[in-house]
BAROFI-791500 format. One record per atom (N, C-alpha, C): x, y, z; residue in three letters. Coordinates in steps of 0.05 Angstrom, whole numbers, padded with zeros to 5 digits, always signed. Atoms other than C-alpha are relative to their C-alpha. Example, Ala and Ser with C-alpha at 12.3 -4.5 7.8 and 13.67 -1.06 7.14 Angstrom:
BEGIN
+00018-00024+00000ala
+00246-00090+00156ala
+00018+00024+00000ala
-00016-00024-00001ser
+00273-00021+00143ser
-00015+00022+00014ser
This chain:
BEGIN
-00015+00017-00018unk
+02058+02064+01695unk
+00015+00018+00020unk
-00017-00026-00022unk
+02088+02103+01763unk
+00025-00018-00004unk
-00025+00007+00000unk
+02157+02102+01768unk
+00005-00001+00028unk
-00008+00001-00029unk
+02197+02083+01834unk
+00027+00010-00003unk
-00015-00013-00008unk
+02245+02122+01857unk
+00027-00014+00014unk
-00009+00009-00022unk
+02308+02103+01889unk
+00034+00017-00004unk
-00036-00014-00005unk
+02371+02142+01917unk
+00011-00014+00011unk
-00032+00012-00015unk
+02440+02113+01923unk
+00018+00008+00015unk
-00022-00010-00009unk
+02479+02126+01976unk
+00033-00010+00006unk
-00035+00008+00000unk
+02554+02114+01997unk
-00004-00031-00020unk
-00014+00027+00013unk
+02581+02064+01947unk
-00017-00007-00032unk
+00015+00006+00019unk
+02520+02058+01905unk
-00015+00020-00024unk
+00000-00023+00017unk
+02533+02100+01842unk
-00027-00015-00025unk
+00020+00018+00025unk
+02490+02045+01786unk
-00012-00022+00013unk
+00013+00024+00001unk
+02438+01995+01790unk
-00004-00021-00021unk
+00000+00032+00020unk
+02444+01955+01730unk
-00031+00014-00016unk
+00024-00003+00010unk
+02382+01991+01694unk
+00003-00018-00030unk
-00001+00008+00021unk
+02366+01969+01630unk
-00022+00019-00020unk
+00003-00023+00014unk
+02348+02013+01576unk
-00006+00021+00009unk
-00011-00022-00019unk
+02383+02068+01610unk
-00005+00024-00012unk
-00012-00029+00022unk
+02378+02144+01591unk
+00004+00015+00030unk
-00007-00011-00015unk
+02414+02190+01631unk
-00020+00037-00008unk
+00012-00030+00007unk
+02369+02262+01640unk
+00009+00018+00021unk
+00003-00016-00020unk
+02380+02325+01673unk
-00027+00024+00010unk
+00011-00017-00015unk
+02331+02365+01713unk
-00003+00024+00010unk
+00001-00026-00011unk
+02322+02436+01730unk
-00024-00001+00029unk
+00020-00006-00028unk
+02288+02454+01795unk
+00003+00024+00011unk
+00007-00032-00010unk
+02262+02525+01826unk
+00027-00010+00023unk
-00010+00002-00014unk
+02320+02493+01877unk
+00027-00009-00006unk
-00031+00006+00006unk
+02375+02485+01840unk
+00003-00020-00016unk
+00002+00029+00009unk
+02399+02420+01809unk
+00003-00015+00019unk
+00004+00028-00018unk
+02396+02353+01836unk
+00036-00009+00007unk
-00028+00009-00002unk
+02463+02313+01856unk
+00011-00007-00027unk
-00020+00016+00020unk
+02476+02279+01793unk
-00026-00001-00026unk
+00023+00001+00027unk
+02432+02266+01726unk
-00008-00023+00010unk
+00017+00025-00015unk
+02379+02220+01744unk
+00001-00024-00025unk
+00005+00021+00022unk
+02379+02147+01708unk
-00024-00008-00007unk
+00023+00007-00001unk
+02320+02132+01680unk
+00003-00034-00006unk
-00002+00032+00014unk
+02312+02054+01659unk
-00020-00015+00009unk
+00015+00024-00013unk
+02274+01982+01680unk
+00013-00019-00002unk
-00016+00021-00012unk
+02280+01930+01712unk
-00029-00019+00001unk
+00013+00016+00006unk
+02239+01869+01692unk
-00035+00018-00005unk
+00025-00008+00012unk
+02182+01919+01657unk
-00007+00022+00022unk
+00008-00024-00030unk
+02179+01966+01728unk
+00031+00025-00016unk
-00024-00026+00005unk
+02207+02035+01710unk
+00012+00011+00031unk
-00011-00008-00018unk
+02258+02064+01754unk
+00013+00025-00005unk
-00014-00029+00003unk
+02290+02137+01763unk
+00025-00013+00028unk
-00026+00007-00030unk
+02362+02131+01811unk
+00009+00014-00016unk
-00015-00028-00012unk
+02399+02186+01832unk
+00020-00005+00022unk
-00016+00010-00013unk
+02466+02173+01869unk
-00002+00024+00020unk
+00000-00032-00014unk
+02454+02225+01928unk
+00025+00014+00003unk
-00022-00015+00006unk
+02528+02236+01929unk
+00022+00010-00027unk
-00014+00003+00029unk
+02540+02246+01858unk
+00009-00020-00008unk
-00016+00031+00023unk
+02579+02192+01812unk
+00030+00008+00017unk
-00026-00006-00004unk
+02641+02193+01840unk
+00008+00006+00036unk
+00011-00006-00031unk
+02619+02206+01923unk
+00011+00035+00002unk
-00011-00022+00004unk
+02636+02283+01910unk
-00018+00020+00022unk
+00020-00010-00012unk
+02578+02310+01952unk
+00000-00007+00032unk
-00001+00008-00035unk
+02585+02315+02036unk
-00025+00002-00002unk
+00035-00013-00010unk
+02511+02311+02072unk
-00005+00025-00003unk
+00010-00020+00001unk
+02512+02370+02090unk
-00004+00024-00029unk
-00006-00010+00032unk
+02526+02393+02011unk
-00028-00005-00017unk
+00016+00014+00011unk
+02472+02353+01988unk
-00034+00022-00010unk
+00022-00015+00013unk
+02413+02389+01944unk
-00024-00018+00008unk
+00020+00007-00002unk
+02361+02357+01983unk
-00027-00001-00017unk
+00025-00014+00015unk
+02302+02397+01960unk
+00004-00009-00036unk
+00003+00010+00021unk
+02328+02386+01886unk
-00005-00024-00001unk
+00008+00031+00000unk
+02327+02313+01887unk
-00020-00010+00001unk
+00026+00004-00004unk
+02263+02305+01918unk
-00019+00010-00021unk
+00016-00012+00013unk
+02237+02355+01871unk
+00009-00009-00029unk
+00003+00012+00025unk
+02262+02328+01807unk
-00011-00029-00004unk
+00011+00022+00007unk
+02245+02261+01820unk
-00032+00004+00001unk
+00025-00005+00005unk
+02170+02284+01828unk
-00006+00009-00018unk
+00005-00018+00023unk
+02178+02328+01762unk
-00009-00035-00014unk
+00000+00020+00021unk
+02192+02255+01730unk
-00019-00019+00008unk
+00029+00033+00008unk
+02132+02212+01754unk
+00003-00010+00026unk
-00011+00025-00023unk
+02166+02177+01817unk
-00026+00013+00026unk
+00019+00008-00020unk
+02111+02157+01867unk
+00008-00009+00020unk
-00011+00021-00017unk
+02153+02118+01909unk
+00033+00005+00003unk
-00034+00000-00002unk
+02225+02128+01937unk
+00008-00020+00024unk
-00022+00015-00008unk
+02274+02073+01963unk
+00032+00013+00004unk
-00021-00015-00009unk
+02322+02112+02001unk
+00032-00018+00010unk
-00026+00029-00005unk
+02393+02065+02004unk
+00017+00009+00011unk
-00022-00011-00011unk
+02442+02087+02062unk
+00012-00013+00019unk
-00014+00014-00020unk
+02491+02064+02103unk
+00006+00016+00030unk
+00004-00022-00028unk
+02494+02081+02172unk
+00014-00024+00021unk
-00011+00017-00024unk
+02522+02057+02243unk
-00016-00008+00011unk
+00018+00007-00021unk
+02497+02010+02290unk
-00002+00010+00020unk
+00009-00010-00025unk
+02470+02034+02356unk
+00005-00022+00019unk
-00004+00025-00011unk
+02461+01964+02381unk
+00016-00027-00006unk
-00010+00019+00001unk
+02487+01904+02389unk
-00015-00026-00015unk
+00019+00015+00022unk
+02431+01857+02346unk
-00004+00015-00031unk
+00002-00010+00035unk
+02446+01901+02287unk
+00033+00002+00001unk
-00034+00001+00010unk
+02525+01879+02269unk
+00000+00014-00024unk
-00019-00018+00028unk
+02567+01907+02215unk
-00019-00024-00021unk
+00022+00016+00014unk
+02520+01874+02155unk
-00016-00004-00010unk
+00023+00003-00002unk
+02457+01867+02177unk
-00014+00031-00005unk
+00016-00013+00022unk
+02408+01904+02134unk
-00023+00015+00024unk
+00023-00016-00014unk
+02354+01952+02172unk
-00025+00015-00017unk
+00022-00013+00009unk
+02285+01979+02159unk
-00008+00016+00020unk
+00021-00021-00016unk
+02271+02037+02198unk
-00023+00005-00001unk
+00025-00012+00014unk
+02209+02063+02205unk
-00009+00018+00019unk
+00016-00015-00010unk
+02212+02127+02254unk
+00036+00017-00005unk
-00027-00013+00007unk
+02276+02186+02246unk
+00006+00015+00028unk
+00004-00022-00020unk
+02295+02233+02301unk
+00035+00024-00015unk
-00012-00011+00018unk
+02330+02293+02263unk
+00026+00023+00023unk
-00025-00019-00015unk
+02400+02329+02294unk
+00015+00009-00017unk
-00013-00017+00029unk
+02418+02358+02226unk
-00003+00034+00010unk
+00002-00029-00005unk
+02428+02436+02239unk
+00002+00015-00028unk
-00002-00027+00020unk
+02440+02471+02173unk
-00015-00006-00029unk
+00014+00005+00013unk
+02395+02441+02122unk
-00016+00015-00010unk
+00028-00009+00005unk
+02339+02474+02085unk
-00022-00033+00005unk
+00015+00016-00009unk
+02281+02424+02103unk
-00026+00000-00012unk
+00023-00005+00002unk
+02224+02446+02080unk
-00005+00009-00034unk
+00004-00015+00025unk
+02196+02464+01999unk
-00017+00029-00002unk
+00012-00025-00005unk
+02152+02523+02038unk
+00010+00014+00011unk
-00010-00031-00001unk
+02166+02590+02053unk
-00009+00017-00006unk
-00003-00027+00025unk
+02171+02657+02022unk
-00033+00011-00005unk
+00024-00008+00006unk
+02092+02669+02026unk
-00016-00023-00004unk
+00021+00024-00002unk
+02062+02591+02032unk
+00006-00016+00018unk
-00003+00007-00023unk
+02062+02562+02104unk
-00020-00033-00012unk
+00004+00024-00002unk
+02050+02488+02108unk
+00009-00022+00017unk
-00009+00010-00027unk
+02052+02434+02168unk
-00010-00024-00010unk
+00005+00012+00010unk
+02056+02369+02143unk
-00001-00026+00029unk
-00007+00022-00014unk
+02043+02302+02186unk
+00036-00015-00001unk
-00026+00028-00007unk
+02114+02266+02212unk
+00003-00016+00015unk
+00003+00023-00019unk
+02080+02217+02258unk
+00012-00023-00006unk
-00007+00025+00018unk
+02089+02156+02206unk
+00021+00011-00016unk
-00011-00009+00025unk
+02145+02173+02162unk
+00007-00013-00016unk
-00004+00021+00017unk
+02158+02106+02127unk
-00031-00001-00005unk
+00025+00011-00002unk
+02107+02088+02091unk
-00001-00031-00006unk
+00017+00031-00007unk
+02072+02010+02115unk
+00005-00015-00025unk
+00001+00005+00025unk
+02051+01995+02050unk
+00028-00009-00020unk
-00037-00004+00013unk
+02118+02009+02012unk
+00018-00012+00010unk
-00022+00012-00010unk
+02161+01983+02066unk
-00007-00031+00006unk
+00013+00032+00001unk
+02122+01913+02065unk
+00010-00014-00021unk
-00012+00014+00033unk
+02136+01900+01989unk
+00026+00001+00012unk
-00024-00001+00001unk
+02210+01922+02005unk
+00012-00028+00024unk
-00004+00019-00018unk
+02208+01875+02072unk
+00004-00029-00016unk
+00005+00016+00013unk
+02181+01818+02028unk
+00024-00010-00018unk
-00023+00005+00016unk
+02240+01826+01981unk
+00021-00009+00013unk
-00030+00003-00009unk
+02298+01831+02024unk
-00004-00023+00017unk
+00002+00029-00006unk
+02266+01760+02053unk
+00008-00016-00010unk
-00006+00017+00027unk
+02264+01725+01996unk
+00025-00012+00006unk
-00026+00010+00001unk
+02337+01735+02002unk
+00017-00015+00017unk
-00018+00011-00021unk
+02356+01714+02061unk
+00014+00019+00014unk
-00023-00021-00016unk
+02401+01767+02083unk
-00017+00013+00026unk
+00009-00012-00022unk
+02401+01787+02157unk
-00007+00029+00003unk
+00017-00031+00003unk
+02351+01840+02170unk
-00012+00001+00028unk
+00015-00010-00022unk
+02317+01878+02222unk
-00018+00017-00004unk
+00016-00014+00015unk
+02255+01908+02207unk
-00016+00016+00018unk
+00009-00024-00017unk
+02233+01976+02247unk
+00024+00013+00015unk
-00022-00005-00010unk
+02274+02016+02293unk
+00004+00034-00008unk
-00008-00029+00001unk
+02300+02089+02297unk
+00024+00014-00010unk
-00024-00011+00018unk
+02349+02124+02252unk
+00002+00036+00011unk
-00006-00027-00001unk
+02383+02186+02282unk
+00014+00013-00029unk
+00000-00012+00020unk
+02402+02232+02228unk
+00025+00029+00010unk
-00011-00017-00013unk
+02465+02277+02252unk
+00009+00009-00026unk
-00012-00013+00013unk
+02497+02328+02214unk
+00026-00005-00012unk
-00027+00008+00008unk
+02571+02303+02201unk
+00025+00029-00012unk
+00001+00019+00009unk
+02615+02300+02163unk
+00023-00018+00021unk
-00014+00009-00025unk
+02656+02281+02225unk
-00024-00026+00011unk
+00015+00016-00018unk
+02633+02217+02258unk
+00009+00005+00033unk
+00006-00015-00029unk
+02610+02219+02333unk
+00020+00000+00010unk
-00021-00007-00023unk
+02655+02234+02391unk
-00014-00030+00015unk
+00013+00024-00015unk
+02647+02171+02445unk
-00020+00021+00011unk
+00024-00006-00017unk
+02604+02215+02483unk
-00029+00004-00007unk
+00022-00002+00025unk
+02552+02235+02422unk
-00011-00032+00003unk
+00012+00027+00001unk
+02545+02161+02419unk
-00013-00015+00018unk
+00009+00011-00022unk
+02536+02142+02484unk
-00028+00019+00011unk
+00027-00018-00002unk
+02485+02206+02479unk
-00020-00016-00021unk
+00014+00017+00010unk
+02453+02164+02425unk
-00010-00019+00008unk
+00006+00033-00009unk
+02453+02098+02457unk
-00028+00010+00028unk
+00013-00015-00028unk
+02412+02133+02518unk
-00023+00003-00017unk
+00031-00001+00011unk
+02356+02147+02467unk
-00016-00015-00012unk
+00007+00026+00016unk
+02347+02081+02443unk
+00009-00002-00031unk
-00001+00005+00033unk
+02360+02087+02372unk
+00012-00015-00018unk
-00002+00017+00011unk
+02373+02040+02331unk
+00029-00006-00024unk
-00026-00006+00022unk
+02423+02063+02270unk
+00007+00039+00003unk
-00014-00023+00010unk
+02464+02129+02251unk
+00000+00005-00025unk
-00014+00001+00024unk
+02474+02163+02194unk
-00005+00030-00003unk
-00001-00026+00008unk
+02479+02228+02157unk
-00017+00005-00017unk
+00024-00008+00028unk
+02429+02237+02096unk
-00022-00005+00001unk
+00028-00007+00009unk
+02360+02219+02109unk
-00023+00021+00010unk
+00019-00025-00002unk
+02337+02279+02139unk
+00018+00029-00011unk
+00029-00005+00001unk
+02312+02325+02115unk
-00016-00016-00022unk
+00004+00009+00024unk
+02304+02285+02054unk
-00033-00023+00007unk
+00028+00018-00008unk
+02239+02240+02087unk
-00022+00020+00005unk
+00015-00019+00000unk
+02209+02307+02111unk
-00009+00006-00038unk
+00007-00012+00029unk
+02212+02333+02038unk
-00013-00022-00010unk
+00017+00027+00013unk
+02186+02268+02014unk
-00028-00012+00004unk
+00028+00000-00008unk
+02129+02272+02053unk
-00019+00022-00010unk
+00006-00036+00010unk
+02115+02350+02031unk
-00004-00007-00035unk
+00014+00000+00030unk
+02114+02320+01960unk
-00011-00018-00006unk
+00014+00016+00009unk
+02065+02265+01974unk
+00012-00017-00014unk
-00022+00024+00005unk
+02117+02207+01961unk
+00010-00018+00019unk
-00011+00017-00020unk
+02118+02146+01996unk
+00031-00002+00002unk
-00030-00001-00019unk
+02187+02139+02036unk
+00007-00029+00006unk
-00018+00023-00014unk
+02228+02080+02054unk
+00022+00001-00001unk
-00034+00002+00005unk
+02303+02073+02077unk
+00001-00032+00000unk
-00016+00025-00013unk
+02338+02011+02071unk
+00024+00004+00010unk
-00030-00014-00010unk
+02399+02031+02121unk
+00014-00031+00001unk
-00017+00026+00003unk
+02452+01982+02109unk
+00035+00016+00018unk
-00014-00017-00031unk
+02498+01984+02177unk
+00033-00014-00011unk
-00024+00009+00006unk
+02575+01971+02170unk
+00020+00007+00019unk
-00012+00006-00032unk
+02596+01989+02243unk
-00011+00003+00016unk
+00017+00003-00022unk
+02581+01991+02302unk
+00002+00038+00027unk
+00006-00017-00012unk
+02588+02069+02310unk
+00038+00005+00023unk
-00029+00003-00019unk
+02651+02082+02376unk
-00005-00004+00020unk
+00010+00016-00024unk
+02602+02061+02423unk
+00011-00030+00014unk
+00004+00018-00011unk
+02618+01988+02433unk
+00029-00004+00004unk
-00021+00002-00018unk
+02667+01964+02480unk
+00024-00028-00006unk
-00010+00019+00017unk
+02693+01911+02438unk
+00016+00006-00017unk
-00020-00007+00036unk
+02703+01927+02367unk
+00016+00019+00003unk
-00017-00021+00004unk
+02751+01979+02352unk
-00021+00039-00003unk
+00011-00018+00004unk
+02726+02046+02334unk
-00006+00003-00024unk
+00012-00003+00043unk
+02702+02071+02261unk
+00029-00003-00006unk
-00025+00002+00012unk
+02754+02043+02218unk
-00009+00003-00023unk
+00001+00004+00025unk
+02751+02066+02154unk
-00009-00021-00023unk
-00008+00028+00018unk
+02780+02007+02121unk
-00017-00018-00004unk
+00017+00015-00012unk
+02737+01965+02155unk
-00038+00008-00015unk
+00026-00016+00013unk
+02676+02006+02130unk
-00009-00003-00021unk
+00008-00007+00033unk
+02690+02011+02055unk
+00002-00033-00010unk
+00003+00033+00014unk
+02697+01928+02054unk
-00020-00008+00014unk
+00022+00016+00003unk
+02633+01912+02085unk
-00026+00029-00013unk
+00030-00005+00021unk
+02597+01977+02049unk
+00007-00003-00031unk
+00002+00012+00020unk
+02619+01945+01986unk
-00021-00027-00006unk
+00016+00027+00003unk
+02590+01880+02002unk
-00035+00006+00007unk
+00043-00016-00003unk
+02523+01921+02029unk
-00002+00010-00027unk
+00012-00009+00027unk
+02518+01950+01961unk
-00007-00020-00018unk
+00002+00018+00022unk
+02527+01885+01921unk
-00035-00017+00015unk
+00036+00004-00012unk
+02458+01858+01974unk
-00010+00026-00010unk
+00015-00020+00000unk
+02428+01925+01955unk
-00009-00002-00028unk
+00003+00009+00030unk
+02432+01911+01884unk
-00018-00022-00013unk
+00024+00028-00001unk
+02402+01834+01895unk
-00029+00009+00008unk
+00043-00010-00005unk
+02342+01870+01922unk
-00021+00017-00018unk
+00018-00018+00022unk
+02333+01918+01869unk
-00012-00020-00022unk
+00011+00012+00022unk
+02330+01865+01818unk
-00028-00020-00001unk
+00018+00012+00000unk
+02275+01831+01853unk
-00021+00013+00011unk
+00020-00017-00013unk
+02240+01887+01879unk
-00021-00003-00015unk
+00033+00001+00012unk
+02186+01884+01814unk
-00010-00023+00001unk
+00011+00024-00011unk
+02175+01813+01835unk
-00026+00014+00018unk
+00018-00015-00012unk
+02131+01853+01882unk
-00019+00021-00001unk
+00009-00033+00007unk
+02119+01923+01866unk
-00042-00004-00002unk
+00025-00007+00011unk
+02045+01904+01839unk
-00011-00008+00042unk
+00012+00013-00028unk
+02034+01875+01922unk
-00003+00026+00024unk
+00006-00030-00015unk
+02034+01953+01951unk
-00028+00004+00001unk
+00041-00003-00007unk
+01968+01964+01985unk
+00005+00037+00008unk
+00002-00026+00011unk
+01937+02023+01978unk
+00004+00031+00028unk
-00001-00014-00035unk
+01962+02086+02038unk
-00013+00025-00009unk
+00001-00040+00001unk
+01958+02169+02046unk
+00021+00009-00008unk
-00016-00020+00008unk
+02020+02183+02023unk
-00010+00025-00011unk
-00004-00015+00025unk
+01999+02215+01964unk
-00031+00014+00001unk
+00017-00028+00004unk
+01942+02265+01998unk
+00012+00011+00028unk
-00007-00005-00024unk
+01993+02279+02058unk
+00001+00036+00004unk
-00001-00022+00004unk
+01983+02358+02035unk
-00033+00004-00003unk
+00032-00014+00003unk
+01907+02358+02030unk
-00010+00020+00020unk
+00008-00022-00018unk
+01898+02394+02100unk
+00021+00010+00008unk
-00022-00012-00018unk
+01973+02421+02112unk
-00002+00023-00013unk
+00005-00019+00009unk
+01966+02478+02067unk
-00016+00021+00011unk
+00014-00017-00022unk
+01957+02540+02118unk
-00005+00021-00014unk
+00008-00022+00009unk
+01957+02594+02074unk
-00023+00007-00022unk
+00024-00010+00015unk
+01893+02629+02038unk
+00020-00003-00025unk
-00007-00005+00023unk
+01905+02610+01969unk
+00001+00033-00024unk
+00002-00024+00004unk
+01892+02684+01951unk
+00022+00015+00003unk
-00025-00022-00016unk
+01950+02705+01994unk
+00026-00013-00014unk
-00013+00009+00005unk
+01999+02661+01959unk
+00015+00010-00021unk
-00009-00011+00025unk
+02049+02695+01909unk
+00002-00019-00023unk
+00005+00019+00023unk
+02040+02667+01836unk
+00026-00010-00002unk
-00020+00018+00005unk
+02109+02657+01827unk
+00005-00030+00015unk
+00007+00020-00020unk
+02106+02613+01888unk
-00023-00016-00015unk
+00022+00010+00009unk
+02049+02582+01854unk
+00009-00021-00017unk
-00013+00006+00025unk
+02086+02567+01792unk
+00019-00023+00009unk
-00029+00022-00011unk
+02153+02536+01832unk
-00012-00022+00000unk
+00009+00022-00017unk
+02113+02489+01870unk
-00031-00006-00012unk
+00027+00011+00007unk
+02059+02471+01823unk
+00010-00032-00002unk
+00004+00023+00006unk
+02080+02400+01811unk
-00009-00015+00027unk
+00001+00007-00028unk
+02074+02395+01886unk
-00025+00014+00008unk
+00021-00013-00010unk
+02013+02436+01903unk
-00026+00015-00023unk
+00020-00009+00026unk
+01981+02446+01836unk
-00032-00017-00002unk
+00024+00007-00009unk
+01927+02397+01859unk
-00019+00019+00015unk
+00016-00016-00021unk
+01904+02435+01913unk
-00002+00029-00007unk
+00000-00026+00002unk
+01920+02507+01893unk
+00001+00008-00028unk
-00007+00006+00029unk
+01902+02528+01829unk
+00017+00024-00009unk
């Protein structure tokens, strides 16, 4: 049975699993944010990982990307449900309303990004980076509920942990984009590099310092509607395996069959070893 993946961001430390075990992970990259939960939820297994630790202890830019990604692949997960909150861009996505991206544009500067290196070159497709498939079931769900949604759209990805200046924003608004936020890149790149379908659900709770109305980022204001975005985030998890079996079939999971540039010959074993759960198909 594959497991689905899903990281919690701001607010969303537990999902309510049920027969829970908490494990930890080692990774050639360190550890992960937090011990991953294992559990289910109506017979669908789940792994969740709070990306800012238990407790929000972890800035973006802090964040063990690479481990995360890479432990949840140690443990089975096929599928990640990426859960973050982010600002609006526009004016048809209020403080609230639920988003499904489905393209990134990355302004993170100090990240590691990538699981290659060090003697194994690899260029992976980031045309599509949600994957269809995956983000259909998830669409399907967060119908059901009712709750206002918007489904596609562009998620910039800035560095933080400062929110924008007016002018950053109004440099955003100029590119069309849709939402803000800090955490899903590089974490969609890496997700793609380990052949793991991708989806965010960005759940928006201002409107950024762009609009000429509201006030500016207010805190206050922030942590009482991303409370109430977490308690919808939660209604969707529990009906997510209502669906799960309705995922049609994509490429995630051969998105490394032709990115692998280096002569397997030339590749150091250790390297070999790290990144076998990730490249142990292709490279023996």
């Amino acid at each position: 049975m594959e497991v689905i993946g899903i990281i919690g961001g701001s607010g969303l430390y537990n999902i309510g699993l049920e027969n829970s075990q908490e494990v930890e992970i080692e990774t050639p990259f360190g550890k992960p944010s937090d011990k991953i939960i294992l559990g289910e939820l109506k017979g669908i297994k789940f792994a969740f990982l709070p990306r800012h630790g238990k407790g929000h202890r972890i800035m973006p830019s802090e964040i063990n990307y690479r481990a995360n990604i890479f432990a949840l692949k140690k443990l089975g997960v096929k599928r990640i449900l990426s859960i973050s909150a982010v600002g609006s861009m526009k004016e048809d996505i209020p403080p609230g309303c639920l988003v499904l991206p489905d393209q990134f544009i990355d302004f993170t500067k100090s990240r590691k990004n990538t699981f290659f290196g060090e003697g194994i070159v690899a260029h992976v497709s980031m045309a599509e980076p949600v994957c269809k498939g995956f983000q259909e079931v998830v669409f399907k769900t967060i119908t059901s509920k009712g709750y206002n949604l918007k489904r596609g759209g562009t998620y910039i990805c800035i560095e933080g942990p400062q929110f924008s200046t007016k002018a950053e924003s109004y440099l955003w608004r100029s590119m069309n984009v849709d939402v803000i936020g800090m955490t899903n890149m590089p974490e969609a790149k890496l997700a793609r590099e380990a052949e793991m379908c991708y989806v965010t659900l960005a759940l928006a709770t201002d409107y950024d310092c762009w609009h000429e109305v509201e006030e500016a980022v207010n805190v206050e204001n922030i942590i009482r509607i991303l409370n109430e975005n977490v308690e919808k985030s939660k209604e969707i998890l529990k009906s997510l395996p209502d669906y799960i079996k309705e995922i049609a079939p994509c490429e995630c999971s051969s998105a490394l069959k032709y990115s692998i540039i280096t002569s397997p010959d030339a590749i150091p074993e250790d390297k070999k070893k790290a990144l076998e759960p990730i490249i142990g198909k292709y490279i023996a």
